[in-house]
Backbone as JSON Lines, residues from 0, in Angstrom:
{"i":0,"aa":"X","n":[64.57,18.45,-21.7],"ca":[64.81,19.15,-22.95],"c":[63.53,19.15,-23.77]}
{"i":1,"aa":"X","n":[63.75,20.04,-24.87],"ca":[62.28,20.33,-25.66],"c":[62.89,19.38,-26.55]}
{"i":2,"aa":"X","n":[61.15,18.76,-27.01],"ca":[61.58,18.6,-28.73],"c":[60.21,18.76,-29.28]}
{"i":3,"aa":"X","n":[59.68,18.88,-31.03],"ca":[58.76,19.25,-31.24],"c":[58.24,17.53,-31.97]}
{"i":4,"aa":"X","n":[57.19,17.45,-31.75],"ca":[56.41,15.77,-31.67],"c":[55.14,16.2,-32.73]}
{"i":5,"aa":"X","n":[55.15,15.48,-34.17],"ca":[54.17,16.08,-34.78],"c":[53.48,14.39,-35.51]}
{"i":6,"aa":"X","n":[52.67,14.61,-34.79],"ca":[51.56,12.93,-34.42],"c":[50.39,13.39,-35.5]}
{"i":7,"aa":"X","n":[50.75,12.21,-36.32],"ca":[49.92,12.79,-37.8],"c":[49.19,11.62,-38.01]}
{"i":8,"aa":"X","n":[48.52,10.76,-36.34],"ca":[47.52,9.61,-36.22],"c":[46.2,10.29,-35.96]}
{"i":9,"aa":"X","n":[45.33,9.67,-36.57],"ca":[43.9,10.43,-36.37],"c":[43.86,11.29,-36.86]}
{"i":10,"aa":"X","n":[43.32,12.29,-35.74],"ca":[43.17,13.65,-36.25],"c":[44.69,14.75,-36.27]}
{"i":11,"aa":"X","n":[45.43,14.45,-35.51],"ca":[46.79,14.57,-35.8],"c":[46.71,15.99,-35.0]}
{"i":12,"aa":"X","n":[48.13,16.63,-34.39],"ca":[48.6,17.67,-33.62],"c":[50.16,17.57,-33.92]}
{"i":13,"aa":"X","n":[50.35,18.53,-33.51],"ca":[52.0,18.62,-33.17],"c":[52.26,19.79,-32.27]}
{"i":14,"aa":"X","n":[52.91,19.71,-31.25],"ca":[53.63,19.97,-29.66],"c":[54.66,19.82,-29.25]}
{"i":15,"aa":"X","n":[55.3,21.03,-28.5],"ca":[56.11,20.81,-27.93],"c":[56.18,20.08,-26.93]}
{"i":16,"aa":"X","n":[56.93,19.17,-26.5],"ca":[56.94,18.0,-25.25],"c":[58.49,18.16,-24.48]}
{"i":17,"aa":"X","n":[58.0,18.18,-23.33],"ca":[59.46,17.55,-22.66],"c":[59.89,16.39,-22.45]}
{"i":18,"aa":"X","n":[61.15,16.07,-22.14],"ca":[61.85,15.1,-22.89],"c":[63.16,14.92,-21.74]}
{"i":19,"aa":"X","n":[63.18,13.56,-21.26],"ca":[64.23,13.41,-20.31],"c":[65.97,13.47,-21.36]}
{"i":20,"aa":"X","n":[66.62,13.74,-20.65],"ca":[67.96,13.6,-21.49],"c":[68.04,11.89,-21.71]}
{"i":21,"aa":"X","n":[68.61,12.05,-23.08],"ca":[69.03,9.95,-23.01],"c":[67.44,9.4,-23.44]}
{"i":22,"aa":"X","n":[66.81,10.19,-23.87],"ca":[65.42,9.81,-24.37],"c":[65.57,9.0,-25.73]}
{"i":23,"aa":"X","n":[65.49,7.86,-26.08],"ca":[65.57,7.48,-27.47],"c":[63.97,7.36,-27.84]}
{"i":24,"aa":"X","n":[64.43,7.1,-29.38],"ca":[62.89,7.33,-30.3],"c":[61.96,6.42,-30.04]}
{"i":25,"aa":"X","n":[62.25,5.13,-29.45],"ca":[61.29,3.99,-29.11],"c":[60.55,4.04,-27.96]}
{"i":26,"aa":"X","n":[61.59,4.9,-26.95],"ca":[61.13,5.83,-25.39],"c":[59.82,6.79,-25.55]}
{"i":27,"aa":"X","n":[59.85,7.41,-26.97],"ca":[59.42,8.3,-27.08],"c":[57.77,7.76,-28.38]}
{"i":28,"aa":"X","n":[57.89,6.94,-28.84],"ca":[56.94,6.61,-29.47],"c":[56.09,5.86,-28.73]}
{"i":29,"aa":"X","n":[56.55,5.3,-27.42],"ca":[55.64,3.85,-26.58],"c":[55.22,5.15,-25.74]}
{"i":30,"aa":"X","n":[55.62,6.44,-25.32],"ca":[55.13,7.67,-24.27],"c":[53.73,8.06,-24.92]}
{"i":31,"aa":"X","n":[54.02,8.4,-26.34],"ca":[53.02,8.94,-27.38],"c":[52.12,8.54,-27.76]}
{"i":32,"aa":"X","n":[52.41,6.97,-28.04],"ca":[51.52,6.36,-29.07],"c":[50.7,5.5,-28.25]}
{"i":33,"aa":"X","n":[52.0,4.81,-27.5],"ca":[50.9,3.47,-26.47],"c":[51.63,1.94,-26.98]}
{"i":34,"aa":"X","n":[50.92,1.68,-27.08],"ca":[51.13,-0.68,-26.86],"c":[50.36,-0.73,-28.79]}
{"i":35,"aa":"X","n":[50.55,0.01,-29.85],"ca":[51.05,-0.63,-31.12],"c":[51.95,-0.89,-31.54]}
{"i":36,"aa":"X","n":[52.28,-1.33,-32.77],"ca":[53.21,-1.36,-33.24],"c":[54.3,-0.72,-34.08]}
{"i":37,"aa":"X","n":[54.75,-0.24,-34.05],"ca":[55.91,0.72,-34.61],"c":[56.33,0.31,-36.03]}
{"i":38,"aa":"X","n":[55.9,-0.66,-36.28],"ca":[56.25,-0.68,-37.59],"c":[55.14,-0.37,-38.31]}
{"i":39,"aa":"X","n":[54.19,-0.48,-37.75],"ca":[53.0,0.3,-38.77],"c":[52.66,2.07,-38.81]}
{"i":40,"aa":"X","n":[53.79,2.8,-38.91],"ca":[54.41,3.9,-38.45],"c":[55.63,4.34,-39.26]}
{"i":41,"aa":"X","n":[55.54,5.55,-39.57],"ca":[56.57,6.11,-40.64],"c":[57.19,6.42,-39.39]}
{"i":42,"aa":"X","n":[58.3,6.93,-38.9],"ca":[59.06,7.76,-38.09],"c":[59.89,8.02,-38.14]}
{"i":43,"aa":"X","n":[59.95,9.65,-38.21],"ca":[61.39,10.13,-38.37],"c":[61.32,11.36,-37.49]}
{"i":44,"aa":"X","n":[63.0,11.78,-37.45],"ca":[63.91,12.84,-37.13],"c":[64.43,14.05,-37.61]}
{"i":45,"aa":"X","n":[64.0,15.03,-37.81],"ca":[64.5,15.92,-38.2],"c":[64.02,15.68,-40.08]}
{"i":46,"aa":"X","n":[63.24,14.63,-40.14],"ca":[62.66,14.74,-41.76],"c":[63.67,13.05,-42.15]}
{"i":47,"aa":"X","n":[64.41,12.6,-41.19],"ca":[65.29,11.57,-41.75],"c":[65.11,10.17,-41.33]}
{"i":48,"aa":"X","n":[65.1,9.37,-41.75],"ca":[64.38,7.48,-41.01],"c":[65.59,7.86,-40.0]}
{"i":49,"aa":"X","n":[65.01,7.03,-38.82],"ca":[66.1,6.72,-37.28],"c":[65.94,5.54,-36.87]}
{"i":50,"aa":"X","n":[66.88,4.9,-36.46],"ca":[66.69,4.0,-36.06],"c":[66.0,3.93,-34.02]}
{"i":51,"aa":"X","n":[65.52,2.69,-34.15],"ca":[65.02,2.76,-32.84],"c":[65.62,3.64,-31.54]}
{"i":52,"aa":"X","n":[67.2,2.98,-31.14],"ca":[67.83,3.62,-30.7],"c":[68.04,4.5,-30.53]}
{"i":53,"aa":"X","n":[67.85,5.74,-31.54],"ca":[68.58,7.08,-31.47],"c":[68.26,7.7,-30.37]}
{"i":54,"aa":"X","n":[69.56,8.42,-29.56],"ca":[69.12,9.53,-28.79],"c":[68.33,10.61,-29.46]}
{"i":55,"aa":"X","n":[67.3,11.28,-28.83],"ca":[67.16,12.32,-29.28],"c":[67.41,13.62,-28.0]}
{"i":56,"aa":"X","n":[67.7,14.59,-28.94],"ca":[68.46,15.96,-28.71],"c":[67.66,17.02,-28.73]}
{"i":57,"aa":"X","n":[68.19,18.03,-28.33],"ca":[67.45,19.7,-27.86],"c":[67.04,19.53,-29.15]}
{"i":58,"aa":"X","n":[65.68,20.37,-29.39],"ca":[65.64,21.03,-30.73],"c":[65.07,20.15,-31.7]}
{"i":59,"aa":"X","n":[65.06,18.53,-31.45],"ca":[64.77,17.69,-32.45],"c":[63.18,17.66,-33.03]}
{"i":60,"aa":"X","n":[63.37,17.55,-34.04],"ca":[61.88,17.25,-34.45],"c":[61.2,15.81,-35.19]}
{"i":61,"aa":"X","n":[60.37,15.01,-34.52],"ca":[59.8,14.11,-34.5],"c":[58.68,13.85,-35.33]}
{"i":62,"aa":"X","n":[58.27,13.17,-36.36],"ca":[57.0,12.85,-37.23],"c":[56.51,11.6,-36.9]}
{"i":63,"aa":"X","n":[55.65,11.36,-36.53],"ca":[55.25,9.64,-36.62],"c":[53.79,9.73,-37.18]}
{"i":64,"aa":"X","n":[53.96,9.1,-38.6],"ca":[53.1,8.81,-39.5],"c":[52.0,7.35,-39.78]}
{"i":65,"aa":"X","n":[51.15,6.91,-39.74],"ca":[50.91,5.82,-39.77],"c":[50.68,4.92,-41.04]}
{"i":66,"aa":"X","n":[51.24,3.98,-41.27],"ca":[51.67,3.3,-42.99],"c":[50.19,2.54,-43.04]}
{"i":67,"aa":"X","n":[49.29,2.26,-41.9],"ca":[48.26,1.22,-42.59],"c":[46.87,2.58,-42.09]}
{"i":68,"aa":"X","n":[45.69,3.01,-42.72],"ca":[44.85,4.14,-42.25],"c":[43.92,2.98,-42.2]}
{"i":69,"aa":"X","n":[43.55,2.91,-40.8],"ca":[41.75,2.11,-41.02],"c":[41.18,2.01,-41.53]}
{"i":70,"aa":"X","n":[40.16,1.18,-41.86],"ca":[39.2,1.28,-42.42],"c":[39.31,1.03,-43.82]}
{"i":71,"aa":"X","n":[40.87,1.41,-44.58],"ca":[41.6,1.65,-45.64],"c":[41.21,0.07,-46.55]}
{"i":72,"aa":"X","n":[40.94,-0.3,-47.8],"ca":[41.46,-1.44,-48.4],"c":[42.56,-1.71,-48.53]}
{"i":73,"aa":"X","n":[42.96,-3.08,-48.62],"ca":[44.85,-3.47,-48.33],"c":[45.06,-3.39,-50.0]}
């Protein structure tokens, strides 16, 4: 299934990706992102917080934002 994946790390893109059925959001952020951590990461669904778990579905649309920017002062 499609869903649209809009990766707003770095220099940032957003794409359509395929997507096994039974794909949840944690499936889908460790495909994307790699071996960080997810909590340093806004992520949502369709514009809405999800929890790890969620299936995602035809049509869905994905944001993963990052909460700490390099380089950044804390």
């Amino acid at each position: 299934m499609k869903i649209l994946v809009i990766n707003n790390d770095g220099g940032g893109f957003a794409d359509y990706v395929d997507v096994a059925d039974g794909t949840t959001v944690a499936q889908l952020f460790e495909r994307q992102i790699g071996a960080t951590k997810p909590s340093h990461y806004l992520i949502r669904v369709n514009r809405q917080p999800c929890p790890a778990d969620q299936v995602l579905r035809e049509g869905d649309r994905i944001s993963i934002t990052p909460t700490k920017i390099e380089g950044a002062k804390s």
